[in-house]
Structure formats: structure tokens, C-alpha cells
MIDOSE-1310 file (N, C-alpha, C; in nm, 2 decimals, decimal comma, always signed):
residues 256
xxxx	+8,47/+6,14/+11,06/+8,39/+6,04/+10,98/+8,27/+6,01/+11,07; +8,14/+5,98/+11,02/+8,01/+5,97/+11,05/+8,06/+5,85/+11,14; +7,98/+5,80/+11,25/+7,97/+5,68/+11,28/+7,83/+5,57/+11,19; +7,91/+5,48/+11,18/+7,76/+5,40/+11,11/+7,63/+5,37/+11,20
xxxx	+7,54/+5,39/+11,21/+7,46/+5,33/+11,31/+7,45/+5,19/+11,31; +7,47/+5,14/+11,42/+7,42/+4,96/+11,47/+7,27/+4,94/+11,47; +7,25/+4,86/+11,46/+7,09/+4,80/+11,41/+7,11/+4,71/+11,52; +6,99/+4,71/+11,65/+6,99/+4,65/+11,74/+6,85/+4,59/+11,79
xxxx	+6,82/+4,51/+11,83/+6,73/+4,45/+11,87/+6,69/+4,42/+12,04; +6,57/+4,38/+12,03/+6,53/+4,39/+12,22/+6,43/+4,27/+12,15; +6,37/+4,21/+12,29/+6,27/+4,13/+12,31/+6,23/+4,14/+12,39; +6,04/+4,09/+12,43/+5,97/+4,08/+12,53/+5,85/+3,97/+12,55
xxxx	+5,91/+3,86/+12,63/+5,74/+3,74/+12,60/+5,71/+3,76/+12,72; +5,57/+3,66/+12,69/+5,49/+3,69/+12,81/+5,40/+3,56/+12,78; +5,36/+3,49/+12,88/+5,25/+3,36/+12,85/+5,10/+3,41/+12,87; +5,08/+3,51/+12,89/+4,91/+3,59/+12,88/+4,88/+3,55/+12,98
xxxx	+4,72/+3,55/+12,98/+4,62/+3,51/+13,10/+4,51/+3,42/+13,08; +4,56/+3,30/+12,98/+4,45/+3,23/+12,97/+4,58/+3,07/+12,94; +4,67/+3,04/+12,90/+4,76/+2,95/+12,86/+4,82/+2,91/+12,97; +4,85/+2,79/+13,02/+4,91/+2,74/+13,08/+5,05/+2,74/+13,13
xxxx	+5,13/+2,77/+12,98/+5,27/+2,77/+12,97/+5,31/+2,85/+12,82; +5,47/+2,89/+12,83/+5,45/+3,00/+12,73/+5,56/+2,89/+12,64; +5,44/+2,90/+12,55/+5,52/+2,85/+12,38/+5,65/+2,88/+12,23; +5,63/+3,06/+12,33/+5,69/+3,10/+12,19/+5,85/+3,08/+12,27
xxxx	+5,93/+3,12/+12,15/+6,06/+3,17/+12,16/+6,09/+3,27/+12,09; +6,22/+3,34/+12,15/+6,31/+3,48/+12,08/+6,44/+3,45/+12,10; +6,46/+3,48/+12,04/+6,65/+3,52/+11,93/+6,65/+3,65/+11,95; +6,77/+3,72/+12,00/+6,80/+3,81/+11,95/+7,01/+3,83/+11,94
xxxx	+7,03/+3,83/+11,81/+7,14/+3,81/+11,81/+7,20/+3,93/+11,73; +7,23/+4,03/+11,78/+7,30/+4,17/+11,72/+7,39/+4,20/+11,66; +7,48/+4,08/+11,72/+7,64/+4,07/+11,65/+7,61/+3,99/+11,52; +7,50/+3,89/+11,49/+7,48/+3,82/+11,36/+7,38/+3,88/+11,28
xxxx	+7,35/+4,00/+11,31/+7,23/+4,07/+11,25/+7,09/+4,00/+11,22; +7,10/+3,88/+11,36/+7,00/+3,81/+11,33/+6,88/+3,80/+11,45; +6,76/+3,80/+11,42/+6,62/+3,86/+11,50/+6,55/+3,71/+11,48; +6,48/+3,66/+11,56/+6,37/+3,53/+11,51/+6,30/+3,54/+11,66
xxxx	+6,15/+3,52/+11,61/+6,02/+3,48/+11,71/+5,97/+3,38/+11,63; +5,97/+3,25/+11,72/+5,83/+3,14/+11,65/+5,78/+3,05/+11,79; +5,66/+3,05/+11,75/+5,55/+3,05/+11,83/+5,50/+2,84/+11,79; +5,54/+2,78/+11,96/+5,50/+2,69/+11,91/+5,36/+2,65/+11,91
xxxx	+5,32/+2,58/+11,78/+5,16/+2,49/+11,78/+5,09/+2,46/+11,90; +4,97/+2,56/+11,94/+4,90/+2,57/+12,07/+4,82/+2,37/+12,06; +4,79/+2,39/+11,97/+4,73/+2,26/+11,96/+4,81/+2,13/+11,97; +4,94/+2,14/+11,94/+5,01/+1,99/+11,95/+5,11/+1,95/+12,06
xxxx	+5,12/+1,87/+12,12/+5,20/+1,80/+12,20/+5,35/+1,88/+12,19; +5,41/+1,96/+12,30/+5,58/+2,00/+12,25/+5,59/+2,12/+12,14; +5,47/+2,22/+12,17/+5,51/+2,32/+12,10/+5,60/+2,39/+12,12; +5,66/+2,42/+12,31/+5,73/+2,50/+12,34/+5,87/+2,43/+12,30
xxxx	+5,88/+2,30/+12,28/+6,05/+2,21/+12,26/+6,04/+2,26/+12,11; +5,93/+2,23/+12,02/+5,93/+2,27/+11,84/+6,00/+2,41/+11,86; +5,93/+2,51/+11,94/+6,01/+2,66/+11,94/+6,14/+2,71/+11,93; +6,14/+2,59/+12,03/+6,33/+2,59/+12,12/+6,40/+2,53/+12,03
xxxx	+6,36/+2,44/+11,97/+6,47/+2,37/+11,86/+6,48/+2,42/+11,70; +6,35/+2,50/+11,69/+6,37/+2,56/+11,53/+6,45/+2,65/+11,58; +6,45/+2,75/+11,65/+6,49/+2,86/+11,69/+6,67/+2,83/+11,68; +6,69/+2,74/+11,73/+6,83/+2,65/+11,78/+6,92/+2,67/+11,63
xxxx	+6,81/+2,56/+11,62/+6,89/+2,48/+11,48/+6,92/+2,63/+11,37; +6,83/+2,73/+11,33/+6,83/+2,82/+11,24/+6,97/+2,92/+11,30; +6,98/+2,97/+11,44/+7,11/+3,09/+11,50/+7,21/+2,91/+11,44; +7,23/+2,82/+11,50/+7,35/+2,71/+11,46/+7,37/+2,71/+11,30
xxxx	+7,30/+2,72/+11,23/+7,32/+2,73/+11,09/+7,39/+2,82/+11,03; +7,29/+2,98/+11,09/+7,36/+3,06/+11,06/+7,53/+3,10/+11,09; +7,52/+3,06/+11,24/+7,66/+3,10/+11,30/+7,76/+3,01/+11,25; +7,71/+2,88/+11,20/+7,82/+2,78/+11,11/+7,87/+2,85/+10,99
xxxx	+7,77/+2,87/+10,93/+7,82/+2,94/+10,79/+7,88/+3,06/+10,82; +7,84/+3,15/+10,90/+7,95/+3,29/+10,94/+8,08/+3,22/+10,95; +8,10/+3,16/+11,03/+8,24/+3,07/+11,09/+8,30/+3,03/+10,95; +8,26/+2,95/+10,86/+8,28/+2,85/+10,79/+8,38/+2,97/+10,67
xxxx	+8,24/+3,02/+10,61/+8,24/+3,06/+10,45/+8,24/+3,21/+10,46; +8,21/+3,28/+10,62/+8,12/+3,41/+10,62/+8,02/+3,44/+10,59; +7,96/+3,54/+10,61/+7,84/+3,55/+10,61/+7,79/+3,57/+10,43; +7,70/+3,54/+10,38/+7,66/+3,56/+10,24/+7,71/+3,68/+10,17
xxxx	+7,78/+3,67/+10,10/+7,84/+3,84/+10,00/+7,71/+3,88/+9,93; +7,68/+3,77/+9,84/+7,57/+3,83/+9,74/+7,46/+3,85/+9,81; +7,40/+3,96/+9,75/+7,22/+3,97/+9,78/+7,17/+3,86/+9,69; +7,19/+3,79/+9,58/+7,15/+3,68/+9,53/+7,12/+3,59/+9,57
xxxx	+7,21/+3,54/+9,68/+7,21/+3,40/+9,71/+7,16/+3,42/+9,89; +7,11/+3,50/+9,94/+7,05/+3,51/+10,08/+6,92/+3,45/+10,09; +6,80/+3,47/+10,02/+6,68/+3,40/+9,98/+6,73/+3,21/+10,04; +6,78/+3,25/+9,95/+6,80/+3,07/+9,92/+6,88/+3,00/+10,05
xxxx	+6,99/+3,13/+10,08/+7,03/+3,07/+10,26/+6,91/+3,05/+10,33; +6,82/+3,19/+10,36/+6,76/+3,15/+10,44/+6,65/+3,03/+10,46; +6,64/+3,01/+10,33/+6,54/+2,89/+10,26/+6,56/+2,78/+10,33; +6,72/+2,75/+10,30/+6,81/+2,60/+10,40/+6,82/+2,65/+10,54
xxxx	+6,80/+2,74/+10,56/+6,84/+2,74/+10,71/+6,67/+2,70/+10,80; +6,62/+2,75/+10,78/+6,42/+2,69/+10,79/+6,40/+2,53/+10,75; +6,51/+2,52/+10,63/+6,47/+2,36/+10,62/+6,52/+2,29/+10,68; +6,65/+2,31/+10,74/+6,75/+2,28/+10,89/+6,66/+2,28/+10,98
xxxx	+6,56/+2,37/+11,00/+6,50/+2,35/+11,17/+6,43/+2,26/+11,13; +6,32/+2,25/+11,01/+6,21/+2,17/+10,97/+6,27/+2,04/+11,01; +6,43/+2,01/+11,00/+6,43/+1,88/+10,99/+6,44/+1,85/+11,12; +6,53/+1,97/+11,18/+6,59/+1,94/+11,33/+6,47/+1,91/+11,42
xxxx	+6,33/+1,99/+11,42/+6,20/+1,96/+11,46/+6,17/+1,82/+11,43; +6,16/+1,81/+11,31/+6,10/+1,64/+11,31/+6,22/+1,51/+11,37; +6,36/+1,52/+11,31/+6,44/+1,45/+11,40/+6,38/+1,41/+11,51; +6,35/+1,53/+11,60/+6,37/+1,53/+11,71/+6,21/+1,45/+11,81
xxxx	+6,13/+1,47/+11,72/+6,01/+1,42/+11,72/+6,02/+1,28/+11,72; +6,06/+1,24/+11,63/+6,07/+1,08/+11,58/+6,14/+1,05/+11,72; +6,24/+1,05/+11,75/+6,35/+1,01/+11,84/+6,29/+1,02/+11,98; +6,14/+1,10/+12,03/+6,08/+1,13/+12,13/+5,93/+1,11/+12,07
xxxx	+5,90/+1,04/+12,06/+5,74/+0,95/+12,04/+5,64/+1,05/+12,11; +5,68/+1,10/+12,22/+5,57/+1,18/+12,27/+5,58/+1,33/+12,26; +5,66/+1,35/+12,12/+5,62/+1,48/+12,09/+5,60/+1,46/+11,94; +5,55/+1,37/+11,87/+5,48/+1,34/+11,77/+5,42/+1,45/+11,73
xxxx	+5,40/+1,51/+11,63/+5,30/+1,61/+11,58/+5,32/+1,76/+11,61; +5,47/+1,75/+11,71/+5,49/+1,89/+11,74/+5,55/+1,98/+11,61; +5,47/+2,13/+11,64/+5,54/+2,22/+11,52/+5,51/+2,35/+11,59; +5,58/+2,45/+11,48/+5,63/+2,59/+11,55/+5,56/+2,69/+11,41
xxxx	+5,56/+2,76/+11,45/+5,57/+2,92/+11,28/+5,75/+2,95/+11,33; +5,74/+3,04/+11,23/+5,92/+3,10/+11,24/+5,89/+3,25/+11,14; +5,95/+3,37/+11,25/+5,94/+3,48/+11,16/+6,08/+3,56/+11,21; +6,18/+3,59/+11,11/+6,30/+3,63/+11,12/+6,33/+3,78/+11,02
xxxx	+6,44/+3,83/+11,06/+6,48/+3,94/+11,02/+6,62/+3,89/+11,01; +6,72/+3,95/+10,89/+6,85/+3,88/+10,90/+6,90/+4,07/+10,81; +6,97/+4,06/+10,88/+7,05/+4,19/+10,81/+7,25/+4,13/+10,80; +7,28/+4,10/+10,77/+7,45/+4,06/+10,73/+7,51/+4,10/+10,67
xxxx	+7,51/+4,24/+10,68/+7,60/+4,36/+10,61/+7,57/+4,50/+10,72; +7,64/+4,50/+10,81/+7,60/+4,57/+10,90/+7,65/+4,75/+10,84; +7,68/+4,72/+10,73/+7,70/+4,86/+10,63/+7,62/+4,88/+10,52; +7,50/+4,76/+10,53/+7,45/+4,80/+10,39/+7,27/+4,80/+10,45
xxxx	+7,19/+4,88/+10,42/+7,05/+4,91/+10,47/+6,95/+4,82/+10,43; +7,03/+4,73/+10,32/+6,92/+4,59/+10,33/+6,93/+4,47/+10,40; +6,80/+4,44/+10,45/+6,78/+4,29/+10,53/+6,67/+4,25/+10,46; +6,63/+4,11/+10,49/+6,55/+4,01/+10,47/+6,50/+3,95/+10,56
xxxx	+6,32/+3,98/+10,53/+6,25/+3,89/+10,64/+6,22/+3,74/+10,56; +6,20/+3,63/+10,66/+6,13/+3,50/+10,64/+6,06/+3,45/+10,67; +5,97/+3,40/+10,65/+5,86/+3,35/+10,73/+5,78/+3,19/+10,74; +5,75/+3,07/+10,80/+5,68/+3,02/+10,79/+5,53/+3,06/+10,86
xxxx	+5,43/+3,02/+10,85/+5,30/+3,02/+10,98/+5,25/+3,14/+10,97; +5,22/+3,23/+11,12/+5,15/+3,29/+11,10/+5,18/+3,45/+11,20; +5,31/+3,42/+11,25/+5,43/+3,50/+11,36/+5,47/+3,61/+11,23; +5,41/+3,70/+11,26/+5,48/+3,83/+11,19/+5,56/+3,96/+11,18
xxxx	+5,64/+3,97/+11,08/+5,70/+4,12/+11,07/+5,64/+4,24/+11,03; +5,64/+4,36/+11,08/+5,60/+4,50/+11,08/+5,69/+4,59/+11,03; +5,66/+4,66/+10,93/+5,76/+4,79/+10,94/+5,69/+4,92/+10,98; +5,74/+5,00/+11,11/+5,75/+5,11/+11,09/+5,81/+5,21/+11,03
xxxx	+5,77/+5,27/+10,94/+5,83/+5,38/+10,87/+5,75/+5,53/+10,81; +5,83/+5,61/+10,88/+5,74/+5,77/+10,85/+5,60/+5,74/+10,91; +5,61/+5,72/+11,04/+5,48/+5,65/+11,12/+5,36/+5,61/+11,06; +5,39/+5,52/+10,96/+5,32/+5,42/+10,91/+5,37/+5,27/+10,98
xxxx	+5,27/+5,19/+10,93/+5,25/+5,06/+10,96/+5,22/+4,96/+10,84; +5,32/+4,90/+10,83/+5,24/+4,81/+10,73/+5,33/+4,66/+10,75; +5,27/+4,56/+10,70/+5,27/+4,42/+10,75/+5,41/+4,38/+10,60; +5,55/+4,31/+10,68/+5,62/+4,26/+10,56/+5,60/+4,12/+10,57
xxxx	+5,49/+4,04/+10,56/+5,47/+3,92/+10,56/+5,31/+3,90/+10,53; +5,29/+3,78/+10,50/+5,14/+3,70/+10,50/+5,09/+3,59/+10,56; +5,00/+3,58/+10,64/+5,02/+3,50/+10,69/+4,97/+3,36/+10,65; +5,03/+3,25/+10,67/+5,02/+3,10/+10,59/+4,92/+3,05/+10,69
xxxx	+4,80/+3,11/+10,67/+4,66/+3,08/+10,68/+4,55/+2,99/+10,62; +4,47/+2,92/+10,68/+4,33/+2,92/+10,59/+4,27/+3,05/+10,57; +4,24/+3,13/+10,66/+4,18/+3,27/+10,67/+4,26/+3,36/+10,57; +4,39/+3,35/+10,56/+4,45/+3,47/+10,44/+4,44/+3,38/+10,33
xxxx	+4,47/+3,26/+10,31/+4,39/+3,20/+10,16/+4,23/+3,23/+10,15; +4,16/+3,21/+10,23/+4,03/+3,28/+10,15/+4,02/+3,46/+10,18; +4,12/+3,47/+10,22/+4,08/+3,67/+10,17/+4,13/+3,63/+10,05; +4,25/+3,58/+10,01/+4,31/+3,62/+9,87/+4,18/+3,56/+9,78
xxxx	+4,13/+3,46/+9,82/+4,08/+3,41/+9,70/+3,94/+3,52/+9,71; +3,93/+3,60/+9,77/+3,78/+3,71/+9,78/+3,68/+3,62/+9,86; +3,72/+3,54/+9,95/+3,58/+3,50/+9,98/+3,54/+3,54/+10,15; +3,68/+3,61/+10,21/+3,65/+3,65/+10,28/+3,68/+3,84/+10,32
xxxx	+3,65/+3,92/+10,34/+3,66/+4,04/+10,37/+3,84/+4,06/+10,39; +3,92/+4,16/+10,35/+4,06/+4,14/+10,39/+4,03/+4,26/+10,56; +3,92/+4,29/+10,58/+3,89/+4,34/+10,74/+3,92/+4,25/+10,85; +3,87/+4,07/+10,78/+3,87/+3,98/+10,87/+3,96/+3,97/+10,97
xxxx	+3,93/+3,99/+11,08/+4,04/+3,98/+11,23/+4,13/+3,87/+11,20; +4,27/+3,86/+11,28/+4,30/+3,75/+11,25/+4,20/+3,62/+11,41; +4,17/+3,68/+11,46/+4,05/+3,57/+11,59/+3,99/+3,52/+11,54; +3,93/+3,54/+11,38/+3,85/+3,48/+11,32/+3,88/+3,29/+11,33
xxxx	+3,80/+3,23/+11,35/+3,83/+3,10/+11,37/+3,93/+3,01/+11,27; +3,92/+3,03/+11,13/+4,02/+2,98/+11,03/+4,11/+3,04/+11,07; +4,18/+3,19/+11,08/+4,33/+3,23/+11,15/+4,40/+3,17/+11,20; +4,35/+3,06/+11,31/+4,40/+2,95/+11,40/+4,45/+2,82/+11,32
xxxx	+4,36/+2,81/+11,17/+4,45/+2,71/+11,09/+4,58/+2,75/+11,00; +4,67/+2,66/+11,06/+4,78/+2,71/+10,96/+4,83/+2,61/+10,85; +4,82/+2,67/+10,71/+4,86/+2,60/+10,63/+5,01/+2,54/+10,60; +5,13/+2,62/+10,68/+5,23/+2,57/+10,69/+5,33/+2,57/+10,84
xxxx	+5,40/+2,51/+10,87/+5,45/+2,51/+10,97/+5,59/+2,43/+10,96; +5,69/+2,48/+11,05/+5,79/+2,39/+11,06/+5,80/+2,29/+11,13; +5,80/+2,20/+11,13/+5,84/+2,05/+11,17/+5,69/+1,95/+11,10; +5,58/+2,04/+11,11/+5,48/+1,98/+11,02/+5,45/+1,88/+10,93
xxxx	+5,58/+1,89/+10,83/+5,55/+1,84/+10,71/+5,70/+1,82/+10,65; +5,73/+1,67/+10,62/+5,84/+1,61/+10,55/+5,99/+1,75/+10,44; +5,85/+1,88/+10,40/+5,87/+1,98/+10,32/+5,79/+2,06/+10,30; +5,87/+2,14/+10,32/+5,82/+2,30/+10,35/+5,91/+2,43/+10,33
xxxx	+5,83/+2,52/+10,23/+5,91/+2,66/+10,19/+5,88/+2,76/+10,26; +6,00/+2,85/+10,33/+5,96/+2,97/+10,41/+5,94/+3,06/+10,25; +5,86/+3,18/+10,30/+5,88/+3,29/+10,20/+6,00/+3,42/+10,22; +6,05/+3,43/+10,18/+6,17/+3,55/+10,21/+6,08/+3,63/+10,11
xxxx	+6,11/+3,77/+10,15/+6,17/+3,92/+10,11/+6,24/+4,01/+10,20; +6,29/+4,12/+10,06/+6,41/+4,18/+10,12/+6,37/+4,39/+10,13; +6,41/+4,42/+10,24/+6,37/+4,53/+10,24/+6,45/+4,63/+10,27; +6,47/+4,77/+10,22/+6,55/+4,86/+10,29/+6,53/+4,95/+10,37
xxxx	+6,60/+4,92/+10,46/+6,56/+4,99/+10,62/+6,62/+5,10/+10,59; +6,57/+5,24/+10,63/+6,62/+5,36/+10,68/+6,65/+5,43/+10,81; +6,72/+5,52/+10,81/+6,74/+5,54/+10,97/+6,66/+5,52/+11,09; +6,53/+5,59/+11,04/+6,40/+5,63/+11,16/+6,35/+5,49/+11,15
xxxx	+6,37/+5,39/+11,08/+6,27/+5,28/+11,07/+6,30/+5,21/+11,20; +6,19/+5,14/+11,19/+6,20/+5,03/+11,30/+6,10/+4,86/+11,24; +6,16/+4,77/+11,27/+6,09/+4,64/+11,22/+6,03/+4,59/+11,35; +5,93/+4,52/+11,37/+5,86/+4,45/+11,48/+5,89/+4,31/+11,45
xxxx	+5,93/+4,19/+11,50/+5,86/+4,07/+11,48/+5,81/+4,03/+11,61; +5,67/+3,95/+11,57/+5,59/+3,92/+11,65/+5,52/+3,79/+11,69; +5,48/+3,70/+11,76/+5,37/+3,60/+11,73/+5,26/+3,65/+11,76; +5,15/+3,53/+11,74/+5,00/+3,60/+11,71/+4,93/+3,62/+11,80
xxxx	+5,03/+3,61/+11,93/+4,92/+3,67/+12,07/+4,90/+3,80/+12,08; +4,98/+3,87/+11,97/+5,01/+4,03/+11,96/+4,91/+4,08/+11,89; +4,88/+4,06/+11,76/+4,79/+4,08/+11,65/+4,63/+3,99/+11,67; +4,66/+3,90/+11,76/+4,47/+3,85/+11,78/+4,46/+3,95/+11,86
xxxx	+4,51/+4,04/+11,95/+4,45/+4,14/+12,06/+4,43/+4,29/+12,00; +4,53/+4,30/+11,95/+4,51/+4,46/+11,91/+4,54/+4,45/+11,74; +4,47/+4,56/+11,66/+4,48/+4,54/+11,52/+4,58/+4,66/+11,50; +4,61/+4,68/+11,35/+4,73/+4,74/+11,32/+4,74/+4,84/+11,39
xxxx	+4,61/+4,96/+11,36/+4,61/+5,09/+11,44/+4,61/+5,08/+11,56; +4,59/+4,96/+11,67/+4,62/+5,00/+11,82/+4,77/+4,95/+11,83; +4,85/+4,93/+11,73/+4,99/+4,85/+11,75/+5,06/+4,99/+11,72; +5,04/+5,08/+11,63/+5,07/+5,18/+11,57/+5,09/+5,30/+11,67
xxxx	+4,98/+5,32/+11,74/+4,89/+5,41/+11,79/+4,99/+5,38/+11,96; +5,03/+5,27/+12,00/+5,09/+5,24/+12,13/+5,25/+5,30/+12,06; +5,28/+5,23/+11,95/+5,40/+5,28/+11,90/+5,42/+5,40/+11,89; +5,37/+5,50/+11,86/+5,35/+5,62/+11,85/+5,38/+5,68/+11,96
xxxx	+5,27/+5,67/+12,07/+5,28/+5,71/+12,18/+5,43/+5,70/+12,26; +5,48/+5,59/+12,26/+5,59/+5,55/+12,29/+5,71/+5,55/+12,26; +5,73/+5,65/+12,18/+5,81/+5,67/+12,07/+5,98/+5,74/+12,14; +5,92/+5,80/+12,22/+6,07/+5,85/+12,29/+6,08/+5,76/+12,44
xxxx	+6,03/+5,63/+12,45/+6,10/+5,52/+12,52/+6,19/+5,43/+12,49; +6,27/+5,37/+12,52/+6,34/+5,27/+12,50/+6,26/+5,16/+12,47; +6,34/+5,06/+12,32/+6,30/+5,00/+12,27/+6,23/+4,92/+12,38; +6,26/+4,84/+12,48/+6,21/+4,71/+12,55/+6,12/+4,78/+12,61
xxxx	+6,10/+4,89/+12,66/+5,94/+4,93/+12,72/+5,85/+4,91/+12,59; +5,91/+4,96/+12,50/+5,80/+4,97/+12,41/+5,72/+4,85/+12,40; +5,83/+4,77/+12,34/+5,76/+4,60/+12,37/+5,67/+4,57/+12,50; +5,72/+4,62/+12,55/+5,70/+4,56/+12,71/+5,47/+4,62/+12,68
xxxx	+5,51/+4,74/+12,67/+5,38/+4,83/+12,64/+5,24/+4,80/+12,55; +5,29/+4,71/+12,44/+5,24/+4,66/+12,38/+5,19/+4,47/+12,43; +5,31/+4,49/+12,48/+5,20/+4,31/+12,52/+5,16/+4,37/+12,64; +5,14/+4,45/+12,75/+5,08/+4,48/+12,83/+4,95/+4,52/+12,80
xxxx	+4,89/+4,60/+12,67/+4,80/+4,66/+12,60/+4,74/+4,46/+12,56; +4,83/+4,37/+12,52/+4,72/+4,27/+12,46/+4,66/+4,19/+12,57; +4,75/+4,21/+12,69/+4,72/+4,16/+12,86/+4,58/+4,21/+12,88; +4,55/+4,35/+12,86/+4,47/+4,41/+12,90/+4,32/+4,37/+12,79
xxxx	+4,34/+4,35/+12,67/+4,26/+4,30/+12,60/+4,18/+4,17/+12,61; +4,25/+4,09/+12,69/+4,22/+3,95/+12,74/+4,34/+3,86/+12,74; +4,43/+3,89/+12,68/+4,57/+3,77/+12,67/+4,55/+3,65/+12,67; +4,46/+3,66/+12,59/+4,43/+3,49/+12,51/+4,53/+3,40/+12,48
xxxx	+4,66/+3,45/+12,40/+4,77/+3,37/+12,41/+4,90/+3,40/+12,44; +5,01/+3,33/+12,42/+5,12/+3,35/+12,46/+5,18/+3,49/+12,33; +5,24/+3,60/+12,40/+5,30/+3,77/+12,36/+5,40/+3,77/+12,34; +5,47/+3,72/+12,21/+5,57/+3,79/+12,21/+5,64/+3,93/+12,11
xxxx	+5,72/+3,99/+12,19/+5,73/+4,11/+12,02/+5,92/+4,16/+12,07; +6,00/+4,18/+11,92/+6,16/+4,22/+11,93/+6,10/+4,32/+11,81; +6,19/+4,39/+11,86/+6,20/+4,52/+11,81/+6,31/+4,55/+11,73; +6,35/+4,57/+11,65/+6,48/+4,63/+11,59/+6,45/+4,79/+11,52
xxxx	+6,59/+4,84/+11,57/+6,62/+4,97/+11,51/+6,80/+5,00/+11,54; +6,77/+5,09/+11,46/+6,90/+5,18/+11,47/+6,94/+5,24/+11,63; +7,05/+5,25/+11,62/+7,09/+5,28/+11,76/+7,14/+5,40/+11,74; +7,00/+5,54/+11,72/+7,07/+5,66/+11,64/+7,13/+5,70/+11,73
């Protein structure tokens, strides 16, 4: 009998060369089929504790429920987990705000991968902010998220070029965030991974430095490395670009 392949994940941050201190956080949790990067609010008081605590509260959710009920059976009702589990951090972030006065105003993005059928080739990404997932597949590139921008609300609405960098100065506003706002909806979708694929999640120190084709084009090249160089390769490439902000990028693939 075939062995199944495991779907496994790496991480790699880095605080750049212009940031004081590094904001984001990574998850990588293999045994829960679960992946998360979110990048705390450069602008507000306690981005790096907003990181650490959504990040917290969302693996605690999940691993309660594995424990509890097991992991989700239906593909129906996973959206909607992941939904509450984002609204868990949202709250666990503000909680925690209120209770520490001088982290008032702190908030995070959140971008995850959840696979919980480690026999079945579908997962689900989610997203608040502006921290993104990538698929590799058949060496293409393409984005499984949008980002909860002022800048991607006026591409959609046509008023800005969909070329527009994300450096563009609106990029930096984000229209949603976790701990932000009383309420707030992550977006889920669900995708099927195949063998050769590989998913990226990322924050946006990765994508303000290099655009798709030089993320692609390092991937490529890199292709018969081990996953964590690869990472490693790519925030070294946005170092080299200027490393404006804090790098992080996890990788998932098969462990052909």
C-alpha cells in the first residue's frame, strides 16, 4: 500500500533592516494541520503582544475542539469554525487590551491554512488584513487571498490600476484587523492541494519587496532545496531589496 503523503510546514522571520523589533508571528503546527502568520499593526502600541495573542488564542481553539468534539467531519461546517476561531482571537486581543491600558489600540492581520483531514487534499485558507497565502502549482503563482486594504478596495472599485504595488501608500491602510474592532469577519476559502503543490503564507514585509514574479522566480530557482532555505532565500532576497519591514514566510507541502 502507497504511503499517504504528510503535508508539512517550515517557517522563517526576520525583523528586516529598518524596524526596531519584529512584530509578526508563526504557527506551525503539523500534527493539527494547522499553519498561521499575522503580522502585528506597525503603527499601534503592542503589535508584537496582538501577534502573540491572536496567534495563541486561534492554535487554543483549535486544539480544544480537536480534544473536545475532534476535528470538524464536514466540509460544511469548517468556514464557519474558522470564522469563531478569528473571532476568539479578536476577542482574546481586545480582552487583553482593556486589562493593559497601554496597549490600547493594539491589532494584528491573521493568514492561516488549516488542512484536518490529513487523507483528504482539501484545506482552507483565512484571512483578516493584509498577511497572505500563495499557491504554487504547475510553477505558477497565484494569490489565495485579498487583501483587506484601502488600496485593493479602490483597485476593485477601478480607480486604481490592479499593477498598483502593494508600497503604494493606501496598502499600509488596513480596512480590517483583529483586535481592531468590537467585530470582524475573516474571509475563508477552500482549496485542493495536489501533490507538487506548495502553499506560502506570508506577511507584507515579503510582498512590499519583491512582486509575484520575483517570489516565483526565487521559488523556482530553489526548487530542489529544502523547504526552510527556501524561506530563508526569499526573505534574504526582500533584505537585499531594502527590508523595510518585519519577513515572515511558512511554507507547506507534501513530504513527497
Amino acid at each position: 500500500m502507497a504511503r499517504t503523503p504528510q503535508w508539512q510546514g517550515t517557517g522563517v522571520t526576520h525583523v528586516g533592516l529598518v524596524r526596531p523589533t519584529n512584530q509578526d508571528t508563526f504557527l506551525v503546527s503539523n500534527e493539527l494541520g494547522l499553519w498561521i502568520v499575522a503580522d502585528g499593526m506597525g503603527g499601534h502600541a503592542g503589535g508584537d503582544v496582538a501577534s502573540q495573542k491572536a496567534v495563541e488564542a486561534i492554535h487554543n481553539y483549535v486544539t480544544e475542539r480537536a480534544e473536545q468534539e475532534g476535528r470538524p467531519a464536514g466540509t460544511d461546517e469548517i468556514p464557519s469554525f474558522l470564522r469563531s476561531a478569528l473571532k476568539h482571537a479578536n476577542e482574546t486581543v481586545r480582552a487583553y487590551a482593556k486589562a493593559n491600558p497601554e496597549f490600547t489600540g493594539m491589532g494584528t492581520t491573521v493568514v492561516l491554512l488549516y488542512r484536518p483531514d490529513p487523507f483528504s487534499p482539501l484545506a482552507w485558507v483565512a484571512h483578516v488584513g493584509d498577511s497572505r497565502a500563495y499557491l504554487i502549482h504547475d510553477q505558477q503563482f497565484s494569490a489565495l487571498t485579498r487583501d483587506h486594504t484601502v488600496l485593493e478596495e479602490r483597485i476593485q472599485q477601478g480607480l486604481l490600476p490592479k499593477s498598483t504595488p502593494a508600497s503604494h501608500p493606501d496598502g499600509h491602510v488596513l480596512t480590517r484587523g483583529v483586535g481592531v474592532s468590537p467585530t470582524m469577519e475573516a474571509d475563508v476559502s477552500t482549496i485542493k492541494l495536489q501533490l507538487m503543490d506548495e502553499v506560502i503564507l506570508c506577511s507584507d514585509g515579503l510582498n512590499k519587496m519583491l512582486n509575484d514574479e520575483d517570489i516565483l522566480d526565487i521559488l523556482m530557482t530553489m526548487r530542489a532545496h529544502p523547504p526552510k532555505r527556501k524561506c530563508q532565500a526569499l526573505i534574504d532576497q526582500a533584505n537585499v531589496r531594502g527590508g523595510r519591514d518585519n519577513t515572515t514566510v511558512v511554507l507547506i507541502a507534501a513530504d513527497k
